[in-house]
N, C-alpha and C positions, 0 to 999 in steps of 0.2 A: 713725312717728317713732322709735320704740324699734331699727328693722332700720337705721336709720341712725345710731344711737346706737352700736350695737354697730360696726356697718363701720366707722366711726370710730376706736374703741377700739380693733379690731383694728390698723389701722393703724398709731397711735399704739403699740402692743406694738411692733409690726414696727421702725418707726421706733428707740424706745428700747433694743432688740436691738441695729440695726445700730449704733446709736451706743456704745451701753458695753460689749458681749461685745468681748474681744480678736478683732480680726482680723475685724468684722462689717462692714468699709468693703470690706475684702478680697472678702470673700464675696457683698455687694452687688453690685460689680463686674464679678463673676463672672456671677452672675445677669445683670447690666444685658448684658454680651457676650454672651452664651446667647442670651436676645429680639433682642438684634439681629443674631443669625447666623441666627434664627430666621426673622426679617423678610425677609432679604435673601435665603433660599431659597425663601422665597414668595413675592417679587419676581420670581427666576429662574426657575420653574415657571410665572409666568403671564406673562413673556415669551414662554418658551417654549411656551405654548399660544395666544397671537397668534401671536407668528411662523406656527406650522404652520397657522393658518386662516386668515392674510393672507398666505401664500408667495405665489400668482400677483398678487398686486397688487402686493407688492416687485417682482418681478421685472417687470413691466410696465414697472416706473420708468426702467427702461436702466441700463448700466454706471456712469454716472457719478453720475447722482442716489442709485441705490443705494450706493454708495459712498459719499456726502456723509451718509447718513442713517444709515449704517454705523457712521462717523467721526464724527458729533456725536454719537451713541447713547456711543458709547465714552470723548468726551470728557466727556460728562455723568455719567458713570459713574467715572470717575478725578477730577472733579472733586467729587461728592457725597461719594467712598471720602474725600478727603481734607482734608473741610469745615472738620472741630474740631479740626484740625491747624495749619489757617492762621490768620494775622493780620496785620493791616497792609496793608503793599502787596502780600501775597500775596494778602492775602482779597481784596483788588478786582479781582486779575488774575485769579482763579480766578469771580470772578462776570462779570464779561465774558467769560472761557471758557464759562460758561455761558446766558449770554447770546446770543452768538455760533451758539452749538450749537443753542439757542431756536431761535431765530431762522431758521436752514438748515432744520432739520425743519420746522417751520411753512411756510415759503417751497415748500417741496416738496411738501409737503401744499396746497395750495393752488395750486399749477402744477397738480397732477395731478386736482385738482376739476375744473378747466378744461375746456373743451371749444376 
């Protein structure tokens, strides 16, 4: 009980920090873009190590399916990049884009289960 008394308290430091030091929303910020460049290189790394031990199953797919899987990959990717950006009728266009993109990978996925 006491190790979570304390993590707490830490917290709450940190927290009172960002809020009263000049410029600690700033620095937050900072921090908050750090982890998530951080995130999205560890995303890109373990793309990149499916891709190289799924290559001959992409390629199996054909020119055109590979391509659709391609192209939803990238939309799903320009759409997540530019989530807390949108609103409105953007935000609903951009979740049918993703949607959509859903939707083709799955479809593909599932053609090529097939026999």
């Amino acid at each position: 009980m006491a190790k979570n008394a304390r993590n707490i308290g830490i917290i709450l430091l940190v927290a009172l920090g960002v809020d009263l030091i000049p410029g600690g929303g700033e620095a937050a910020n900072t921090a908050q873009q750090a982890v998530y460049l951080v995130f999205l290189a560890v995303l890109c790394w373990f793309a990149s190590i499916m891709y190289r031990q799924h290559r001959a199953s992409l390629y199996s797919l054909g020119d055109k399916r590979r391509g659709i899987v391609y192209v939803s990959v990238g939309a799903l990717v320009l759409v997540l990049s530019a989530l807390y950006r949108v609103s409105g009728p953007s935000a609903v266009l951009a979740i049918v884009v993703a949607g959509i993109a859903l939707y083709a990978i799955v479809a593909i996925y599932m053609a090529a289960r097939q026999y």
